[in-house]
BALO-744605 format. One record per residue: residue in three letters; x, y, z of N, C-alpha, C, CB in turn. Coordinates in steps of 0.02 Angstrom, whole numbers, plus 50000, padded with zeros to 5 digits. Glycine has a CB too. Layout:
N
ALAXYZXYZXYZXYZ ...
// end
This chain:
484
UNK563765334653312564035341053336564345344953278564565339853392 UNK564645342253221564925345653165564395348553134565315341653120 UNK563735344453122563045348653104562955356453133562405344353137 UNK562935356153207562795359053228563425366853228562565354853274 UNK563875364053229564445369753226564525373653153565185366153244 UNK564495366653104564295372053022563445377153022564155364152933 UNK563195373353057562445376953048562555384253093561705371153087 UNK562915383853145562995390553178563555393853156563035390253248 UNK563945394153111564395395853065564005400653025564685390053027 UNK563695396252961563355400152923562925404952936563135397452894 UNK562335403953012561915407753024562485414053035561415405153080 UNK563165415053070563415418653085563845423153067563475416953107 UNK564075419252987564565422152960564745428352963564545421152913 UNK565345432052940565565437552936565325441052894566075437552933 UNK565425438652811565405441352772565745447252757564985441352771 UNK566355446552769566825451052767567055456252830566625454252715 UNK566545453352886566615456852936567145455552977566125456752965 UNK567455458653028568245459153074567945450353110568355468953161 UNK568605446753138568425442553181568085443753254568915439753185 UNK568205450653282567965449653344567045452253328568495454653405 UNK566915454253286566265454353264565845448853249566265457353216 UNK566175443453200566215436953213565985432453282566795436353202 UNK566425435353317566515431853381565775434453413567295434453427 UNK565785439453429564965443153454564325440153417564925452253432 UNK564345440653369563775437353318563705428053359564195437453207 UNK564065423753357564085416853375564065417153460564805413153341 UNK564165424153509564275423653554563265423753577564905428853575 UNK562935429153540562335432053534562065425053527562215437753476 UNK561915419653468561795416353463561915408253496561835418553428 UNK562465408853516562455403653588561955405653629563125403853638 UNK562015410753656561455413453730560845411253714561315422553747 UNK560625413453644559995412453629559685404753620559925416253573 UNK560395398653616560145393253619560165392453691560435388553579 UNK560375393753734560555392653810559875393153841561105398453845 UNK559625400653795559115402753861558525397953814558895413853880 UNK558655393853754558205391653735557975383053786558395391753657 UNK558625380853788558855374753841558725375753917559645373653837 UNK558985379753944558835380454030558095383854020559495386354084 UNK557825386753955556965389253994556825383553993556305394453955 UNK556505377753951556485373053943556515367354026556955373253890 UNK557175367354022557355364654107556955370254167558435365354125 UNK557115376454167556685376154219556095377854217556865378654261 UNK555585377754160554965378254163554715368754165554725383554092 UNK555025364254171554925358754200555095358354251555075354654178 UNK555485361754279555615360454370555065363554396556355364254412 UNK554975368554361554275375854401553645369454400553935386554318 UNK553625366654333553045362754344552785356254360552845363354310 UNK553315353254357553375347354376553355345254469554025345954340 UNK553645348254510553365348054581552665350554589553815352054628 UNK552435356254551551835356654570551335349554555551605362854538 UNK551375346954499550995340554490551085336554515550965338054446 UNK551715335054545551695328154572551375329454655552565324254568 UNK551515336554681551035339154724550375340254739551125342454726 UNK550205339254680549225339754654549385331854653548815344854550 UNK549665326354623549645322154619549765317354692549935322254571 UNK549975317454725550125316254810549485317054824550655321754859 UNK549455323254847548645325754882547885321454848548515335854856 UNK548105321054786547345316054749547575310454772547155315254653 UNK548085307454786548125301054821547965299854893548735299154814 UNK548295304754903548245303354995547385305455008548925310555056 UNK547005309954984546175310154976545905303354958545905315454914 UNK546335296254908545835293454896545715287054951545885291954826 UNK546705287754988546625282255029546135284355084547295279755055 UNK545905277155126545455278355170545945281355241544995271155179 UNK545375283655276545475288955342545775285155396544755292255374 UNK546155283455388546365277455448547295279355487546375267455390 UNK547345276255521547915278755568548265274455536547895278355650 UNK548175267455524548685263455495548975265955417548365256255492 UNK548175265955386548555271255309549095276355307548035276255278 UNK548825280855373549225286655360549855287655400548815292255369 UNK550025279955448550685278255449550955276055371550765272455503 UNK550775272155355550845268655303551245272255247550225266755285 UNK550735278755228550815284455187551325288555214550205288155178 UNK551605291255274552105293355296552655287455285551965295755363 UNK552555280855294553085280055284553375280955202553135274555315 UNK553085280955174553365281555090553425287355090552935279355024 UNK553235294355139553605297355103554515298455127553195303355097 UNK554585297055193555105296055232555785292055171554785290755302 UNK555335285855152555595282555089555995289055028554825278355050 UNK555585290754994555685293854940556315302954971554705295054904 UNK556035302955025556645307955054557335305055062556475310655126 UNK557245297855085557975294355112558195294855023557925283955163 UNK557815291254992558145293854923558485299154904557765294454884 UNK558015302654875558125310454894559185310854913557455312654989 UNK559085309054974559625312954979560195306054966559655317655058 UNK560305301454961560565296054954560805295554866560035290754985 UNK560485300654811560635301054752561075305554735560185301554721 UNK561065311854809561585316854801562005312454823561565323954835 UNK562225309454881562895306354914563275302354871562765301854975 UNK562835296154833563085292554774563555295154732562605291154734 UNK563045299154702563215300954630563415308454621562605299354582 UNK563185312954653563465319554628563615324354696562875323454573 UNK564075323054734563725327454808563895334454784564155325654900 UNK563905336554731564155343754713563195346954703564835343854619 UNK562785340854679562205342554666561625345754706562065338254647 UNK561905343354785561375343154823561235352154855561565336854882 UNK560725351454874560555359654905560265362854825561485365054944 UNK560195368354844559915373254782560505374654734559615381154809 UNK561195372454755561695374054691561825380054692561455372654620 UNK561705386454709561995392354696562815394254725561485396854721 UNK562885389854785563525391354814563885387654768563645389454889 UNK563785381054738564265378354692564255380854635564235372354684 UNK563665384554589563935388854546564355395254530563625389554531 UNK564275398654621564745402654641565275399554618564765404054707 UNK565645394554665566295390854664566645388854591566155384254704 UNK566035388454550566245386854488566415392754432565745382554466 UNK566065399454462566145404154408566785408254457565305408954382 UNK567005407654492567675408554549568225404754545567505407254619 UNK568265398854469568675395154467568905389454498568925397554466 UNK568565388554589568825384854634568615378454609568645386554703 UNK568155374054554568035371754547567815368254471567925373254585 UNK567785362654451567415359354386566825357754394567685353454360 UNK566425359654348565615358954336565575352654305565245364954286 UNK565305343954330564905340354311564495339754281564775339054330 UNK564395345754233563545349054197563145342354215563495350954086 UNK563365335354168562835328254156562505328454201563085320854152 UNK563125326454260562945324354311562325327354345563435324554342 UNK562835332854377562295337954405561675339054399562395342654395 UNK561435340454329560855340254299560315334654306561005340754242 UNK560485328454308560365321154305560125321554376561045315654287 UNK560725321454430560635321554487560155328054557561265320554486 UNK560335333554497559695337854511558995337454509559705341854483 UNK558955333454446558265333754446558015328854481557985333854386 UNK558395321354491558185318354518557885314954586558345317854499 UNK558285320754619558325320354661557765325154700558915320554663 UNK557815331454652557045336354669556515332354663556835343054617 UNK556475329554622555835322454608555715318654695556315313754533 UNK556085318354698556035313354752555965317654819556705308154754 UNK556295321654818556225326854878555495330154883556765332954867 UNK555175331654821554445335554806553935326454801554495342254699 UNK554015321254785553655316954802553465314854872553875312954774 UNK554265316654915553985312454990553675319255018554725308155053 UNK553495324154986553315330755049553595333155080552995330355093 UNK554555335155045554985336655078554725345755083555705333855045 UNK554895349455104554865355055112555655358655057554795355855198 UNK555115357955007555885358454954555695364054889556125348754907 UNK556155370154880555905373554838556225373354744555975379954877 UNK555985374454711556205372454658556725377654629555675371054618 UNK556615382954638556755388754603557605388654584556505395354651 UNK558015388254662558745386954663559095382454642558935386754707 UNK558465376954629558635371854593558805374154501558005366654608 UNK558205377654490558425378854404558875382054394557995382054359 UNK559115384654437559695391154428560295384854414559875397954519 UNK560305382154464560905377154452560805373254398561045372554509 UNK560345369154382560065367254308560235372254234559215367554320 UNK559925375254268560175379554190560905382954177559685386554178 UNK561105382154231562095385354248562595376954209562365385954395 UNK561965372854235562345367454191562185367454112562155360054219 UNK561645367854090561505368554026561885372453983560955370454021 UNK561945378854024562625384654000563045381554004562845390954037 UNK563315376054044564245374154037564085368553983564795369954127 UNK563595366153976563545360953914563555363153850562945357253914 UNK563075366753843563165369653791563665373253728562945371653809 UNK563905376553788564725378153787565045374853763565065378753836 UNK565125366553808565535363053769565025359753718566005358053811 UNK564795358753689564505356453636564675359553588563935355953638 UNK564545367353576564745371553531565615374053529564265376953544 UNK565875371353580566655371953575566675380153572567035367653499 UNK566385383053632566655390253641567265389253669566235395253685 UNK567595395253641568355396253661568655397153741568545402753624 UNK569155394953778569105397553840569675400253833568975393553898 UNK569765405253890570175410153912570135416153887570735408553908 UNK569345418353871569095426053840568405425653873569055427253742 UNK568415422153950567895424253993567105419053939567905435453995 UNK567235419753890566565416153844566125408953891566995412053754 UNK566555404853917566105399153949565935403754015566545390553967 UNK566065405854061565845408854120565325412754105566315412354155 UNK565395419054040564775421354040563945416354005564955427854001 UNK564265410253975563705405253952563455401654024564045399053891 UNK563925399054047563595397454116563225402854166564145394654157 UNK563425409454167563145416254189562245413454153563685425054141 UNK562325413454089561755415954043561065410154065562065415353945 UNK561485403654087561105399854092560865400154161561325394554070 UNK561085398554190560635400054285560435409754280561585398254390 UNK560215414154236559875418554220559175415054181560315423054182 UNK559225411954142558615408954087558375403554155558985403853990 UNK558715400554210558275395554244557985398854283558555390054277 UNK558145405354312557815408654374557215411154321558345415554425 UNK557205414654255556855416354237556245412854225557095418454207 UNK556315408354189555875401354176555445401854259556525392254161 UNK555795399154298555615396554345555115401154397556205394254369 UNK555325408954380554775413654420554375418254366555205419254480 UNK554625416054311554155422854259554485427754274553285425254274 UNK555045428654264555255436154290556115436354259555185436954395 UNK556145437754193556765438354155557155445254180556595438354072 UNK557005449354206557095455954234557625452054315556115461054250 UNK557205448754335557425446254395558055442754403556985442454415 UNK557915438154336558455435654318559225434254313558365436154296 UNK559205439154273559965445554264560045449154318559925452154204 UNK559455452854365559935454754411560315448154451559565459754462 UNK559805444254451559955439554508560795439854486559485430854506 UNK560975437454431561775435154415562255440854414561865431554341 UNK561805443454404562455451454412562485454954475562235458954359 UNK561825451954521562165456154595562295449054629561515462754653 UNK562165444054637562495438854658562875432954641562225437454679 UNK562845432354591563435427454571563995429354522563145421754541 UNK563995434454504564475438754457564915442854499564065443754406 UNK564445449354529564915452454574565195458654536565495447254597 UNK565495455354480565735460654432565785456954369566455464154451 UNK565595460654322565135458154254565705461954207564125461854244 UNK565615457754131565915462854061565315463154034566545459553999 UNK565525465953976564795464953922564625458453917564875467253839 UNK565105452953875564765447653852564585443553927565245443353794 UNK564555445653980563985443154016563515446654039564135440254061 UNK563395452454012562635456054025562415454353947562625466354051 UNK562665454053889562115452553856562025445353844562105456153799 UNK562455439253858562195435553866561545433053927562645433653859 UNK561785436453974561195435554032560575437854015561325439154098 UNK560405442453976559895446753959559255442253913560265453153915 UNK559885441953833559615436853788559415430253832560175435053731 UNK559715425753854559685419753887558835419853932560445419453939 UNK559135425053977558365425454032557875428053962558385433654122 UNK557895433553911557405434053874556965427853846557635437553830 UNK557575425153815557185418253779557015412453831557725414353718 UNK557285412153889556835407153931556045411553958557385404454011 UNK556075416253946555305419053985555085417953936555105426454016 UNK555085420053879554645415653804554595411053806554835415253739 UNK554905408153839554875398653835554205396553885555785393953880 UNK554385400053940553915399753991553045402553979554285403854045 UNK553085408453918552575411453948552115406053867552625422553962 UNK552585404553815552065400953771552095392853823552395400353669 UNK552265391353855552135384553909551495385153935552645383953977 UNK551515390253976551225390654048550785397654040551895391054115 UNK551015399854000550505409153999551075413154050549345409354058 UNK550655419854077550895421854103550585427554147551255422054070 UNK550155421454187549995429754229550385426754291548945432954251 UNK550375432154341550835434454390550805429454452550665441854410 UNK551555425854471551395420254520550935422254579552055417454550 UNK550925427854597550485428954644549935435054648550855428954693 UNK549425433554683549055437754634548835443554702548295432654583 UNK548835449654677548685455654753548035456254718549235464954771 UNK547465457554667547015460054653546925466054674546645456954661 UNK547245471254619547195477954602547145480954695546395479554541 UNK547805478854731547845484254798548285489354770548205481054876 UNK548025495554801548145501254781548525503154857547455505454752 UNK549085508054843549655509754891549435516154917550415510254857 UNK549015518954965548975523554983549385529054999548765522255008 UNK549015536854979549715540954989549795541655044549805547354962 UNK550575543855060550555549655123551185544555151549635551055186 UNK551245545455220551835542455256551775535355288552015547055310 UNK551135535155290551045530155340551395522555306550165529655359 UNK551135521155228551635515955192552285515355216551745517455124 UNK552795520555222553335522555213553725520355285553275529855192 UNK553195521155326553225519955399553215513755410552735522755436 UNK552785511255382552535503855405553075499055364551625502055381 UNK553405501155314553825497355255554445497755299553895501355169 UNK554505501155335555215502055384555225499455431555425507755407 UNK554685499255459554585494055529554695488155501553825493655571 UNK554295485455445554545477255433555335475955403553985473555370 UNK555315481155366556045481555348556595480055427556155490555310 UNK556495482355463556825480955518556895473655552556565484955558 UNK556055473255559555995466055579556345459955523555145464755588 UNK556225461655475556705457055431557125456055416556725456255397 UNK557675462555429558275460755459558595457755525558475464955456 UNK558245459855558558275454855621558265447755618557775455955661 UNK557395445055591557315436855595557865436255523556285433055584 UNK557945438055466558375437855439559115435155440558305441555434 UNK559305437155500560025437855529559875429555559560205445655597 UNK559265428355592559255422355622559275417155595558875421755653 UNK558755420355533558845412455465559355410955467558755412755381 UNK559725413355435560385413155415560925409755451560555418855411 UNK560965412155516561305407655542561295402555578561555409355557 UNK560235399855560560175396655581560135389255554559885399055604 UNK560215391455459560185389655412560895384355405560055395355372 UNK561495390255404562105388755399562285383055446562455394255408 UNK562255384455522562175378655561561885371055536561765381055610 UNK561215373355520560905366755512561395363255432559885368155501 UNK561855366555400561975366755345562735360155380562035375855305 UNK562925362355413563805362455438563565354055477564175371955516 UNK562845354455515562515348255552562605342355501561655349555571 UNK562315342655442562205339755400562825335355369561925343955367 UNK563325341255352563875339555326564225337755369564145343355293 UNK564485337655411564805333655478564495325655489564595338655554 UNK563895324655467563475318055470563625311555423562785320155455 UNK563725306755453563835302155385563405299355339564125296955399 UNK563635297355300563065297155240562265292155255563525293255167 UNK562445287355303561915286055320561495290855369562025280455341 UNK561825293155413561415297755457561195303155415561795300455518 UNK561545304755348561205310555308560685307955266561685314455262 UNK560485300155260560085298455236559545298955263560195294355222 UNK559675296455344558915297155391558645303755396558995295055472 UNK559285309055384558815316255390558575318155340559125322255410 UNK558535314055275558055316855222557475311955224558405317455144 UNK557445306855260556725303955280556525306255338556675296455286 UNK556825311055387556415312955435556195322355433556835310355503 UNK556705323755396556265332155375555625330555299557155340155334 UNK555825323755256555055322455237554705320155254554895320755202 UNK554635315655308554065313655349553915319655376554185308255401 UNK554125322155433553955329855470553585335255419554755333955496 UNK553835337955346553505339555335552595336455307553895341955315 UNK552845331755280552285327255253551685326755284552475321055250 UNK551945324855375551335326155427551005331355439551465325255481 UNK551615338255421551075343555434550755346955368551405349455480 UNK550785342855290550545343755279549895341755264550805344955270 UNK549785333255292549105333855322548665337955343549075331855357 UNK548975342455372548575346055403548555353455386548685344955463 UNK549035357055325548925363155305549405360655238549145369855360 UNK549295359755164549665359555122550195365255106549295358155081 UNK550315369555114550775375155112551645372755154550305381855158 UNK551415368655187552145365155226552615360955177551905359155292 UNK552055356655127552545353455084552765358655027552225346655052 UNK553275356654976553415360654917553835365854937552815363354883 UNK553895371154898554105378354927553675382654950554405382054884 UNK552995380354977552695385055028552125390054995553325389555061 UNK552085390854909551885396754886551005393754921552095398554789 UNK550635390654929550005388354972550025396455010550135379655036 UNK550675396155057550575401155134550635408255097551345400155209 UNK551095408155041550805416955025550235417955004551155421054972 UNK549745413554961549305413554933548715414555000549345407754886 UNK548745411455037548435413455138548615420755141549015408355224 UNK549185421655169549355427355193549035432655143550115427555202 UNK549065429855082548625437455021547885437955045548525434954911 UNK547915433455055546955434155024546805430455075546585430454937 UNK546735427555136546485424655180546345431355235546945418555198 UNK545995429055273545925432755350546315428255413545015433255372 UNK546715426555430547455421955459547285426155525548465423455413 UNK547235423155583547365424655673548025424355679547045418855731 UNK548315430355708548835429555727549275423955751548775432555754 UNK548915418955785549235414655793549505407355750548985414155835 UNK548995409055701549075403655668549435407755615548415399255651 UNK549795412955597550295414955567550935411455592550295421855572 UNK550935416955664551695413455696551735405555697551805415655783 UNK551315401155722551405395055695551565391155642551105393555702 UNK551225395355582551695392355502552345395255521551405396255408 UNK552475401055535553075403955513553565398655540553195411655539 UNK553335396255612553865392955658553895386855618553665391655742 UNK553515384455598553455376355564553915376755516552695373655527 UNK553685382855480553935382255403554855383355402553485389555350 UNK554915389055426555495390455442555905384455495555395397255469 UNK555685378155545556075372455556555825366155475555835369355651 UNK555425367155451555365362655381556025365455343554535364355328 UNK556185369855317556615372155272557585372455309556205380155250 UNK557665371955391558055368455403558195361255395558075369855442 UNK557935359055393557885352055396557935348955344557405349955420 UNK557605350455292557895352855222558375352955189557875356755213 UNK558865357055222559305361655204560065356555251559015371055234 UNK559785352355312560195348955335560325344255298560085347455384 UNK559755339455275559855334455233560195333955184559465332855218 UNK560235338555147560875340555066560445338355038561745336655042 UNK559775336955024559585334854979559435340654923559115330955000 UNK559465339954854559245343454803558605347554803559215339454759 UNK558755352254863558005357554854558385366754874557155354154942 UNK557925368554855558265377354876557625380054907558555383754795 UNK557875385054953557585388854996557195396254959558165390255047 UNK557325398554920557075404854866556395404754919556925402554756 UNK556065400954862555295403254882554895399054951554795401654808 UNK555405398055002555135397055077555305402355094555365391655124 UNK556025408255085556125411755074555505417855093556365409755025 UNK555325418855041554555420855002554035419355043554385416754932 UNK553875412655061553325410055094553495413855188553365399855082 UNK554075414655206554355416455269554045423155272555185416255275 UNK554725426855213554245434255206553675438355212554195435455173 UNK553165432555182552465435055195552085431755240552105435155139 UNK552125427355285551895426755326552285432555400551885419455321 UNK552515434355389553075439155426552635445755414553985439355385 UNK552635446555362552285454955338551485453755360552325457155229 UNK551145448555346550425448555341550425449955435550005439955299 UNK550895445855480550705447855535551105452255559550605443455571 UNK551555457155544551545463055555551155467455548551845464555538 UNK550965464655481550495472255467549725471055482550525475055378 UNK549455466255517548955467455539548865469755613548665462655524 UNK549595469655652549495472655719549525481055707550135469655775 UNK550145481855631550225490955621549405491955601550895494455538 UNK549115489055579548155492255562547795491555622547605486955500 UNK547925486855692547625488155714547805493655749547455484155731 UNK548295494155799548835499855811548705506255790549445498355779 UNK548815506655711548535513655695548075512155663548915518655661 UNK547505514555683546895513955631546835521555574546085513155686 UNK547085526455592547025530955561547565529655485547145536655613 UNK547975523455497548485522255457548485515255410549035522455502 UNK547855515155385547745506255390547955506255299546625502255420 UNK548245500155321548595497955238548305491555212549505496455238 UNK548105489655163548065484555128548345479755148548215485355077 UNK548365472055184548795467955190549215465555154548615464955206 UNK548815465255067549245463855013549895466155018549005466154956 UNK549885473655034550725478055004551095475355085550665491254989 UNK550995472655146551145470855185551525465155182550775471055211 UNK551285459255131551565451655114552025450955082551215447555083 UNK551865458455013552115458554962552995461654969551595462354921 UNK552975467155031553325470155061553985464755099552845473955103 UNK553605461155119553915454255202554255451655151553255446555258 UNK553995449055080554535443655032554845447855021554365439254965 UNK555025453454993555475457454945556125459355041554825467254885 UNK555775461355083556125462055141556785456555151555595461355195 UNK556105450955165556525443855199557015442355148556025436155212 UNK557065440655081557485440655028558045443955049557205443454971 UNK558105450955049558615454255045559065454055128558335461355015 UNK558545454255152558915450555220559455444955229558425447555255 UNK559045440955194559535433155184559995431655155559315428455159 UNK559825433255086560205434055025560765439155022559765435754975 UNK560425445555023560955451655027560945453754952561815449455058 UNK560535453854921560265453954863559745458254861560095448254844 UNK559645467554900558985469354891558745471754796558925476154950 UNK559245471954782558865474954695558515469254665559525477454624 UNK558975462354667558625455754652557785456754680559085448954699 UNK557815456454751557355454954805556715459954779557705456954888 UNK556805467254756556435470354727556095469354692556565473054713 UNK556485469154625556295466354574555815460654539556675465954567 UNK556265456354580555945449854583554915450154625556645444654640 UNK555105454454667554345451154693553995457954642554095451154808 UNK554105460754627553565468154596553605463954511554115480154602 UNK554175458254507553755453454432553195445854448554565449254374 UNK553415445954516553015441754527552335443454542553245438654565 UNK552305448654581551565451054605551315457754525551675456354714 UNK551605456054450551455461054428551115468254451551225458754395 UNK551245469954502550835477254528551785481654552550005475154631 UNK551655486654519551915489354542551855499154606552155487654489 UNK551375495954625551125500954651551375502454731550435499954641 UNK551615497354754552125496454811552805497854796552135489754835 UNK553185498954749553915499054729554205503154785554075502254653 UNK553995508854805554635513954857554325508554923554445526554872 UNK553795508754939553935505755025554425498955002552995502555080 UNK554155493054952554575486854956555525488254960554325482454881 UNK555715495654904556375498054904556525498054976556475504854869 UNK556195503555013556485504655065556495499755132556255510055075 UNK556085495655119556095490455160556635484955152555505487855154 UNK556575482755076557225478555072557915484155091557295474754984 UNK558045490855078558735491755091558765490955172559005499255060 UNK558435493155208558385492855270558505485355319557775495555274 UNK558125480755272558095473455300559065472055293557455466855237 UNK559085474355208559955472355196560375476555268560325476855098 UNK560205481455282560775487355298560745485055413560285499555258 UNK560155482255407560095477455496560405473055492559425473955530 UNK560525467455415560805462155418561635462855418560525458455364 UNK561765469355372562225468355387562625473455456562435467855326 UNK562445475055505562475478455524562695473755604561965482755502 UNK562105468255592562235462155642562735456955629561635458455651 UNK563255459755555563715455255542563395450655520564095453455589 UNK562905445755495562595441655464562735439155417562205442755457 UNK563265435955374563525436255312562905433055247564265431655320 UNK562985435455194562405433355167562395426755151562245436855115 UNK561735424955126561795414955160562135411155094560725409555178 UNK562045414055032562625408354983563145409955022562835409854888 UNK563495415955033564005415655037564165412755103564205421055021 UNK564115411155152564135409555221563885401055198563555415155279 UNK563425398355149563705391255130564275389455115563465388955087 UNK564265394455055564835391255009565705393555047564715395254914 UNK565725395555108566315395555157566505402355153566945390555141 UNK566775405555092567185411155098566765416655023568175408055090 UNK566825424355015566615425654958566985421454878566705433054963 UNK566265421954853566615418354787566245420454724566575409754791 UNK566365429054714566175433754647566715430554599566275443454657 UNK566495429454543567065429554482567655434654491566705431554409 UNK567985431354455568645436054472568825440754399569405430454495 UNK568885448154396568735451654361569115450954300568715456554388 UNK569575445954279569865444654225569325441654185570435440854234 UNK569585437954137569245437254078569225430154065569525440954023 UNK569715427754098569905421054104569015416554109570505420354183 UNK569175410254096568655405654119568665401454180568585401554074 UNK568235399854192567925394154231567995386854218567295394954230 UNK568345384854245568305375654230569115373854191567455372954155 UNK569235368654201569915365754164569615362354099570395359454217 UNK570165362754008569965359953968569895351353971570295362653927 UNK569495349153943569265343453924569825339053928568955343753864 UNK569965334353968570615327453979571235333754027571115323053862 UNK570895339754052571365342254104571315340454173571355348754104 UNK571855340554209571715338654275571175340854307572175340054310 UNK570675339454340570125339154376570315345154420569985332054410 UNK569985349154455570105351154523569645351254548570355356254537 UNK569765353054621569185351154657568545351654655569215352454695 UNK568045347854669567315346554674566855348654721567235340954675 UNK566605353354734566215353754807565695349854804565945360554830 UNK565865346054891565105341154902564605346154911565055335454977 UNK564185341854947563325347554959563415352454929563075351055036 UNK563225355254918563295364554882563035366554936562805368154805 UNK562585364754932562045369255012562365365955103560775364655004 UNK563115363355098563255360655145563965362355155563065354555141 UNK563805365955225565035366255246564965361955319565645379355279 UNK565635361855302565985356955361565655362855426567135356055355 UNK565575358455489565675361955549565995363655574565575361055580 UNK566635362955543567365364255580567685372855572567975358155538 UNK567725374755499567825378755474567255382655430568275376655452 UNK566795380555427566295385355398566515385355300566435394555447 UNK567075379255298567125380255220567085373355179567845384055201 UNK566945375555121566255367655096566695362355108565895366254992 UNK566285356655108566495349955106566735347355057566105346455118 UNK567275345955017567635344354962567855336254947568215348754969 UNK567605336754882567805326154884568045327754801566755317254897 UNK568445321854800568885320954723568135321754681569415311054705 UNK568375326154609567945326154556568045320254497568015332954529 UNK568465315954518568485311254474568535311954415568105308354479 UNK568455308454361568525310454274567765314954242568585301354220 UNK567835321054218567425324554205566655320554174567785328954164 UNK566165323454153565625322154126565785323054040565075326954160 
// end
């Protein structure tokens, strides 16, 4: 570590320059190792469930066709879910869920960040959750991954606290994991500045910026970079009828929106009220459940991106829309009950567009004089459902017009997500980190940091992240023991 602190010294020096210039120069260059560390982490979370998902499916193809096998095979994955969630209870229950409500809690002071742990217990636990065919998304996972990398880092390099500097490194890092993790460094930064910040200084917009910059470089010399989902060149027709039809779903997605949510939270409060063995059986029985149905349509296991990739480019019967939607949307409770280490983002996403694809094929039949592309319909339902849930429409924007690189939908997806936000909140719906994580929890506009120094008293730890008591609607809290 002394290597490392003379080597970022010299790269940084003054050279006669003021100290707080100083300070900016080493602040610039932290971020840039951060976003070099969490791209890293979450362009292995982005890719790593997908393989072991290609890897499942070439297995379960090679065993033979038999009822006993494919008890057999359900039962391992039931196995690897009871895991799953049995590694959060052990060892980190701050880890489990997608982590964003506990990075809330942590950049809100209410809490100490485990970075090791967490990290350790994050990933391991996504492993196991994406092996048994849990219905588990990765994305919320890197955010929390890389929020730890930022508090590590931090302390590794011995940034100073009580000048806001570790909060905006932890800021910088769950920016570089969302980025990594969707191709979308733009997305990134908003994500932390309209939802987990709240209210921002500089040195956490340009750390967030740099950080998500250098993890999308990380990502795009990995993996390349064309666009997670693909519309093939749909073009947004002029006139009103878009505008029309972007408002109708906008509506509807505030509505089912409102329902996620609190149907989410519930299953959230179920969970945490459960004892640790009974929270064990529910991460072998929402991965068996999903596992079985994905026998029978792969889009059920993982985070779902299979069903947008349908909803784009498939020709889907109405009914067998509403049926994923219903499946998918009880897969991702169940999920979400268990505490096990998975996030909802891109079921999220997968909800959205199965939502839009069958809206908008009843608005084409309906109006034929008005017929739209289904693409800007799917593309519309994710950026909707997002902002519905979340309460995040600029994120929600953003994010899908980098994912679907086309920007030729931007005003209907705008007006649809403000609309989806402005039903949700309108039905009182509180947005869903925040309605996990118990009460709002934006940083608090001082400058101060996040976390107690090194051999300081501990404070409290939130269990599940993705889990509150049923009693009070506010997280489940267990001693944090001696730091990481």
């Amino acid at each position: 570590m002394q290597y490392i602190d003379e080597a970022l010294e010299w790269a940084t020096r003054g050279f006669g320059a003021a100290a707080e210039t100083v300070r900016k120069r080493h602040l610039i260059a932290k971020a840039i190792l951060i976003g070099l560390a969490a791209g890293v982490v979450g362009v292995l979370l982005r890719t790593l469930p997908d393989f072991l998902l290609e890897e499942a499916a070439s297995l379960r193809a090679a065993l033979p066709a038999s009822p006993g096998m494919t008890a057999l095979w359900l039962l391992g994955c039931c196995s690897f879910g009871a895991l799953s969630v049995w590694l959060v209870i052990r060892f980190a229950p701050e880890a489990g869920g997608g982590g964003v409500p506990h990075l809330r809690a942590v950049l809100a002071r209410r809490t100490d960040f485990r970075w090791k742990r967490v990290l350790a217990v994050k990933t391991a636990s996504l492993v196991c959750a994406v092996t048994g065919g849990m219905g588990a998304g990765s994305e919320a996972p890197a955010v929390h991954a890389g929020g730890a990398c930022g508090q590590g880092l931090a302390n590794l390099l011995r940034a100073p606290r009580g000048i806001g500097e570790h909060r905006a490194l932890i800021s910088a890092g769950a920016a570089a994991g969302l980025s990594a993790a969707f191709n979308a460094p733009l997305a990134g930064v908003i994500f932390v500045l309209e939802e987990l910040q709240g209210n921002f200084s500089t040195p956490v917009l340009v750390c967030t910026v740099l950080a998500s910059a250098t993890a999308d470089v990380i990502s795009r010399l990995w993996i390349g970079h064309p666009p997670v989902f693909h519309l093939h060149g749909v073009v947004c027709p002029p006139g009103i009828g878009p505008l029309l039809g972007a408002s109708l779903l906008g509506l509807a997605a505030g509505l089912i929106g409102a329902v996620f949510n609190s149907r989410l939270v519930a299953s959230a409060a179920l969970g945490a009220g459960k004892r640790p063995l009974s929270r064990v059986a529910l991460g072998a029985a929402a991965a068996g459940f999903t596992a079985f149905l994905a026998l029978h349509h792969p889009g059920m296991s993982g985070g779902g991106a299979p069903l947008v990739e349908l909803a784009m480019q498939g020709a889907p019967a109405l009914s067998l829309l509403l049926t994923l939607f219903a499946l998918r949307f009880l897969a991702t409770l169940m999920a979400t009950a268990s505490g096990a280490a998975t996030g909802f983002m891109v079921p999220l996403l997968a909800l959205g567009a199965l939502l839009g694809r069958a809206l908008g094929d009843q608005w084409n039949r309906f109006f034929p004089d008005s017929v739209l592309p289904p693409g800007i319909f799917v593309a519309v339902g994710m950026g909707a459902f997002f902002s519905a849930s979340v309460r995040a429409p600029l994120t929600a924007l953003v994010l899908v017009l980098e994912l679907t690189g086309d920007y030729a939908f931007m005003l209907p997806a705008l007006i649809a997500c403000m609309i989806a936000f402005l039903v949700a909140e309108e039905l009182g719906s509180p947005p869903v980190y925040e309605a996990l994580s118990g009460r709002p929890s934006h940083s608090p506009s001082d400058d101060s940091d996040a976390g107690s120094p090194e051999g300081a008293p501990a404070r409290q730890n939130i269990g599940s992240s993705d889990s509150i008591s049923p009693e009070s609607s506010s997280q489940s809290v267990t001693s944090s023991g001696a730091r990481d």
